[in-house]
TIKOL-988896 format. One record per residue: z, x, y of N, C-alpha, C in turn. Coordinates in Angstrom, 1 decimal, always signed. Each point is the difference from the previous one (the first is absolute). Example, Ala and Ser with C-alpha at 12.3 -4.5 7.8 and 13.67 -1.06 7.14 Angstrom:
! residues 2
      n.z      n.x      n.y     ca.z     ca.x     ca.y      c.z      c.x      c.y
     +7.8    +13.2     -5.7     +0.0     -0.9     +1.2     +0.0     +0.9     +1.2
     -0.7     -0.4     +1.1     +0.0     +0.9     +1.1     +0.8     -0.8     +1.1
! end
This chain:
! residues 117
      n.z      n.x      n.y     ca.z     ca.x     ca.y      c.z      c.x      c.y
     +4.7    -34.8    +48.1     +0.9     +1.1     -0.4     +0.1     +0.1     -1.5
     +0.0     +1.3     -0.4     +0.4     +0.1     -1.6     +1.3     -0.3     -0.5
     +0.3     -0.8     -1.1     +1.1     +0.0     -0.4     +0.5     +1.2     -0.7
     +1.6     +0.1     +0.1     +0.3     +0.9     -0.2     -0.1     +0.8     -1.7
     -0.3     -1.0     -1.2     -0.7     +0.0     -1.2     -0.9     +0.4     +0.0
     -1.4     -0.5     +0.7     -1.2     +0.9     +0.0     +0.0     +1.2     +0.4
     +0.6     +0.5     +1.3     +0.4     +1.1     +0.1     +0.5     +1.0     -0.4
     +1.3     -0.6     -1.2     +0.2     +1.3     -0.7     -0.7     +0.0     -1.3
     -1.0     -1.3     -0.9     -0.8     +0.2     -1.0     -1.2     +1.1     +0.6
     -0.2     +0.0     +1.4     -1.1     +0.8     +0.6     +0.4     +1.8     -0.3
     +1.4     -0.1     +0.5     +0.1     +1.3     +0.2     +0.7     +0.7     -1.6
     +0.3     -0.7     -0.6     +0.0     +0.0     -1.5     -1.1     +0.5     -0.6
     -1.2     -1.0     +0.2     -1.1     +0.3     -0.3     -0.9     +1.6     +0.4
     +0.3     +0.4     +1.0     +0.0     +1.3     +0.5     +0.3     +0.7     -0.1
     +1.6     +0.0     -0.3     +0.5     +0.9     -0.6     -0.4     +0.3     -1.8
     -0.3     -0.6     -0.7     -0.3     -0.3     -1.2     -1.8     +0.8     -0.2
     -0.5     -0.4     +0.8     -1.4     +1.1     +0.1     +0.6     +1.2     +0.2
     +0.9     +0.8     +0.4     -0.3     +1.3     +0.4     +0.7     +0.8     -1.6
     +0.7     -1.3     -0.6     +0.8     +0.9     -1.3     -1.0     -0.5     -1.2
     -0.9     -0.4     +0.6     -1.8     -0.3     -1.3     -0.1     +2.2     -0.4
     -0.1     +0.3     -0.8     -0.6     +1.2     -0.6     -1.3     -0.1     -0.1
     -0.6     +0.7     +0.6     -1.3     +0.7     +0.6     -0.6     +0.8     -1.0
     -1.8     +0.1     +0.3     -0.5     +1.4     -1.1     +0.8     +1.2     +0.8
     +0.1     +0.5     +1.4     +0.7     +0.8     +0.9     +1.7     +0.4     -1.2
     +0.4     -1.2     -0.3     +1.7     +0.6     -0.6     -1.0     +0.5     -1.5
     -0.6     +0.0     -0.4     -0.2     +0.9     -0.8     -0.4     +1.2     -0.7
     -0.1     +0.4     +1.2     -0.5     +1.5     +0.4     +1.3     +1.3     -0.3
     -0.2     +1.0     +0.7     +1.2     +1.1     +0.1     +0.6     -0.4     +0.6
     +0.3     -1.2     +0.8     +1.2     -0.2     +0.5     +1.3     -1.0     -0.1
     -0.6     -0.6     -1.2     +0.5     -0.8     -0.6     +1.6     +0.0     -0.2
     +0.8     -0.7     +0.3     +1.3     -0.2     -0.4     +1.0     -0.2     -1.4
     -1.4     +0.1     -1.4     +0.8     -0.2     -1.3     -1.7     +1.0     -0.7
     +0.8     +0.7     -1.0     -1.5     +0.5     -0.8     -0.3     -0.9     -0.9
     +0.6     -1.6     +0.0     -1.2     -0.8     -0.3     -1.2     -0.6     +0.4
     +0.9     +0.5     +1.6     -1.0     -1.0     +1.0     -1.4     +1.1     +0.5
     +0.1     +1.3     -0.9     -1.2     +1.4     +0.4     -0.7     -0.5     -0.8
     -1.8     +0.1     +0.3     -0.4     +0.7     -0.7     -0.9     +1.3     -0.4
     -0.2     +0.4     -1.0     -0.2     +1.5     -0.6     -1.0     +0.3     -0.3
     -0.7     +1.3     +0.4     -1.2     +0.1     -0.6     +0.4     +1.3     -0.9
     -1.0     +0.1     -1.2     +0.5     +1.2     -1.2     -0.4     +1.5     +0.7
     +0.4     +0.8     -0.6     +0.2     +1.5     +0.2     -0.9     +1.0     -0.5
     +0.1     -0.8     -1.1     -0.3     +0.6     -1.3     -1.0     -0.5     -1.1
     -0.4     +0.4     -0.9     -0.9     -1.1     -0.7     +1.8     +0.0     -1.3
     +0.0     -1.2     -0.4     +1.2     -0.5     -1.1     -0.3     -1.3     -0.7
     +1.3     +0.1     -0.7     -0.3     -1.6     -0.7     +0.8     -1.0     +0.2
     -0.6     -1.4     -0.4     +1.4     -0.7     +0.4     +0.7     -0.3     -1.6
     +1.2     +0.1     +0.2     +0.6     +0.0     -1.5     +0.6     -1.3     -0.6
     +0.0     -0.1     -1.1     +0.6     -1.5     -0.7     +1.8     +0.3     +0.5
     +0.4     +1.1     -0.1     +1.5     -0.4     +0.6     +0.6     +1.3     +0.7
     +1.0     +0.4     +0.7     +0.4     +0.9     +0.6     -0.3     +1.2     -0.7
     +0.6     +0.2     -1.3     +0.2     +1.2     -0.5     -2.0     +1.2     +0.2
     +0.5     +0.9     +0.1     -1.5     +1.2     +0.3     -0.5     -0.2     -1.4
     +0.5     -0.2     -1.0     -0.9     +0.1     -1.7     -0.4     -1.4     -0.1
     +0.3     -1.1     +0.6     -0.4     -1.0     +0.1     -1.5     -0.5     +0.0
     -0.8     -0.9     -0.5     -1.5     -0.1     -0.6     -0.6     -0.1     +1.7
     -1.2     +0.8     +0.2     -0.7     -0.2     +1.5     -0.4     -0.9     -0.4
     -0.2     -1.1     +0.9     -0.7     -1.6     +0.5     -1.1     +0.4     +0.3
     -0.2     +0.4     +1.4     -1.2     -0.1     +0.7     -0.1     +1.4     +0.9
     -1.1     +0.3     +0.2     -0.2     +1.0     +0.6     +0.3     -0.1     +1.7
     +0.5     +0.7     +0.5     +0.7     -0.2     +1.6     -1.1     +1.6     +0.7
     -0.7     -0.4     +0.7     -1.0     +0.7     +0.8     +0.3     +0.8     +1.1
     +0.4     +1.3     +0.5     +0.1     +0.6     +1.5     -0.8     -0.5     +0.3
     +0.7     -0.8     +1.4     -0.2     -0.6     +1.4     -0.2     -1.7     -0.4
     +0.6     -0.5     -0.8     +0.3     -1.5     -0.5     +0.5     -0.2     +1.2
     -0.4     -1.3     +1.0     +0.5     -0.4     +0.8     +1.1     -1.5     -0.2
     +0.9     -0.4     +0.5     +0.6     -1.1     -0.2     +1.2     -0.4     -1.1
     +0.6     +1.1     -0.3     +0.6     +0.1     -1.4     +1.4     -1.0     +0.9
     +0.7     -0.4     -0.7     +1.1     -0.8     +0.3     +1.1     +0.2     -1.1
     +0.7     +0.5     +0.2     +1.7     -0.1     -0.6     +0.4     -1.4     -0.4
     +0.5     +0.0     -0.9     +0.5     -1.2     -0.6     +2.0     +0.3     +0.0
     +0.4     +0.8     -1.0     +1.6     +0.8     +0.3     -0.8     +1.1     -0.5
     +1.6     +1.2     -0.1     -0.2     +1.3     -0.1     +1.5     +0.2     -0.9
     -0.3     +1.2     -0.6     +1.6     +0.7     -1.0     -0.2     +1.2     +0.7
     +1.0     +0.8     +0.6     +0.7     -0.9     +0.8     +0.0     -1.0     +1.0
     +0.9     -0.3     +0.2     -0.1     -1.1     +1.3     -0.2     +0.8     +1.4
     -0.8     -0.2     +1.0     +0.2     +0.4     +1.6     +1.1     -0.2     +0.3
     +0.4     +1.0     +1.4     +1.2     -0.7     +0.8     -0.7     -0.9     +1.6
     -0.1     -1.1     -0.1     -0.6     -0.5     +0.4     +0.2     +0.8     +1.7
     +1.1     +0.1     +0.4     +0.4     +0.0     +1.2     -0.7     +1.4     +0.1
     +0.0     +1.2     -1.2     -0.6     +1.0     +0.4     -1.6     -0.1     +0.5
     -0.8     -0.8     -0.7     -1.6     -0.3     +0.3     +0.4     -0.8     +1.2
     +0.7     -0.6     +0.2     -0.7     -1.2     +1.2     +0.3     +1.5     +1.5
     +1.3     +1.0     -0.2     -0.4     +0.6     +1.0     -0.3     +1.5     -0.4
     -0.6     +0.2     -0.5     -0.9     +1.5     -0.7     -1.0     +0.2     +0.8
     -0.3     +1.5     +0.0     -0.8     +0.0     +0.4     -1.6     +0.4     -1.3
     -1.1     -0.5     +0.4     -0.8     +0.1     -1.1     +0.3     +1.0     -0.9
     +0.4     +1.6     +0.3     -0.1     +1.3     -0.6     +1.3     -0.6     -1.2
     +1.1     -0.6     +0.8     +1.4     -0.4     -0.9     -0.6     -1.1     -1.0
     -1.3     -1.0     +0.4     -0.4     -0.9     -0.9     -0.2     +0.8     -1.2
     -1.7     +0.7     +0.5     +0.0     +1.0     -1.8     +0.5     +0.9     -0.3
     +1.4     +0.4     +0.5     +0.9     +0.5     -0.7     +0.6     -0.9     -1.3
     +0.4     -1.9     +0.4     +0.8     -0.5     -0.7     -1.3     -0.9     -1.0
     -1.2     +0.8     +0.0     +0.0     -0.8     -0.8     -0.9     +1.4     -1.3
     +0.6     +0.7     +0.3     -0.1     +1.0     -1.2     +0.8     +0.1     -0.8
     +1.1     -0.4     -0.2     +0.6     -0.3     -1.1     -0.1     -1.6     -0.6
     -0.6     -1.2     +0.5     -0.1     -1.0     -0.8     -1.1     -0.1     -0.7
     -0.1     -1.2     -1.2     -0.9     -0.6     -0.7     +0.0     -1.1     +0.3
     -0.9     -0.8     +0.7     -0.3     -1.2     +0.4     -1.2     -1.0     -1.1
     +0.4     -1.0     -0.3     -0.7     -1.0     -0.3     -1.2     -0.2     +1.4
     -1.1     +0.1     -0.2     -0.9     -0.4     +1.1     -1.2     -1.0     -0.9
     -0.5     -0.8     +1.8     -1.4     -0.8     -0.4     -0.7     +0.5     +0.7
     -1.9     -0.4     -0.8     -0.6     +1.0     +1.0     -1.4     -1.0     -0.9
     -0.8     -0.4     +1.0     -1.3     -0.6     -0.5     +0.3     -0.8     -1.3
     +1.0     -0.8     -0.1     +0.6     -0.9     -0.5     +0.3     +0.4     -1.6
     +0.2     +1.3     +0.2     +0.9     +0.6     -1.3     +1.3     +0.5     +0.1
     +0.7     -0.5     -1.0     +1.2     +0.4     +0.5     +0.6     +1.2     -1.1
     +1.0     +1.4     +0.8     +0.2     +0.4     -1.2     +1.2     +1.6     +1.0
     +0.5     +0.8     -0.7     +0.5     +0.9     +0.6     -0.4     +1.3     +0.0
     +1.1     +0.8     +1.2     -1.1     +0.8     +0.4     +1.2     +0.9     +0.4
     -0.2     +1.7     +0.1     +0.9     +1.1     +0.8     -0.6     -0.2     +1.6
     +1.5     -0.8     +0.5     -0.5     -0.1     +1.7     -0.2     +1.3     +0.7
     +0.0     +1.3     -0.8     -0.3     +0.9     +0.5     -1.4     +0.2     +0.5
     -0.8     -0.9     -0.4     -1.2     -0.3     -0.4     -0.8     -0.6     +1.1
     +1.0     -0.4     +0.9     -0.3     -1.2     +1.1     +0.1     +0.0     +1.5
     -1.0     +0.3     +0.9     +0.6     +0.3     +1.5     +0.0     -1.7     +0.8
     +0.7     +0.0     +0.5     -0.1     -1.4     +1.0     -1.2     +0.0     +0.7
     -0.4     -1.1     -0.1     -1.4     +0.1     +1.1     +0.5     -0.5     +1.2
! end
């Protein structure tokens, strides 16, 4: 017979696999726009700091795959992305500037710039 400790370290343990984050959570359906990721739009740059006159970094390519959000100015409402529908995603993210990483450069960007993959 199982003791009743193994039992609930078991079902613990099972429960605890299903709240592991998956490649699947970070897709368009993702529950936080940190947890998306973005492919570009557009050909852009990535910039040393939020402001648009700010020095271009690196060149950002239409159809860059993998881009990832680091934060954003403004902030999301989180509760609005976790239940949006995609069309309401790039709506909210046309007005921010997000700090992003992307092929291990880091730098920011107009999330207008950016569709969820």
């Amino acid at each position: 017979m199982i003791s009743t400790r193994k039992a609930l370290a078991a079902t613990l343990l099972m429960m605890g696999s299903f709240a592991l984050p998956t490649v699947a959570d970070a897709g368009k359906g993702a529950q936080s726009p940190y947890d998306t990721l973005y492919v570009v739009l557009t050909d852009t740059y990535l910039r040393a700091a939020p402001e648009e006159a700010s020095a271009r970094k690196f060149p950002l390519a239409k159809g860059t795959e993998g881009v990832m959000m680091r934060w954003c100015r403004n902030e999301f409402s989180f509760r609005d992305w976790a239940y949006g529908s995609l069309s309401q995603r790039r709506k909210m993210l046309q007005s921010r500037v997000c700090e992003v990483q992307v092929d291990g450069k880091v730098g920011f960007v107009d999330a207008k710039f950016l569709d969820p993959m």
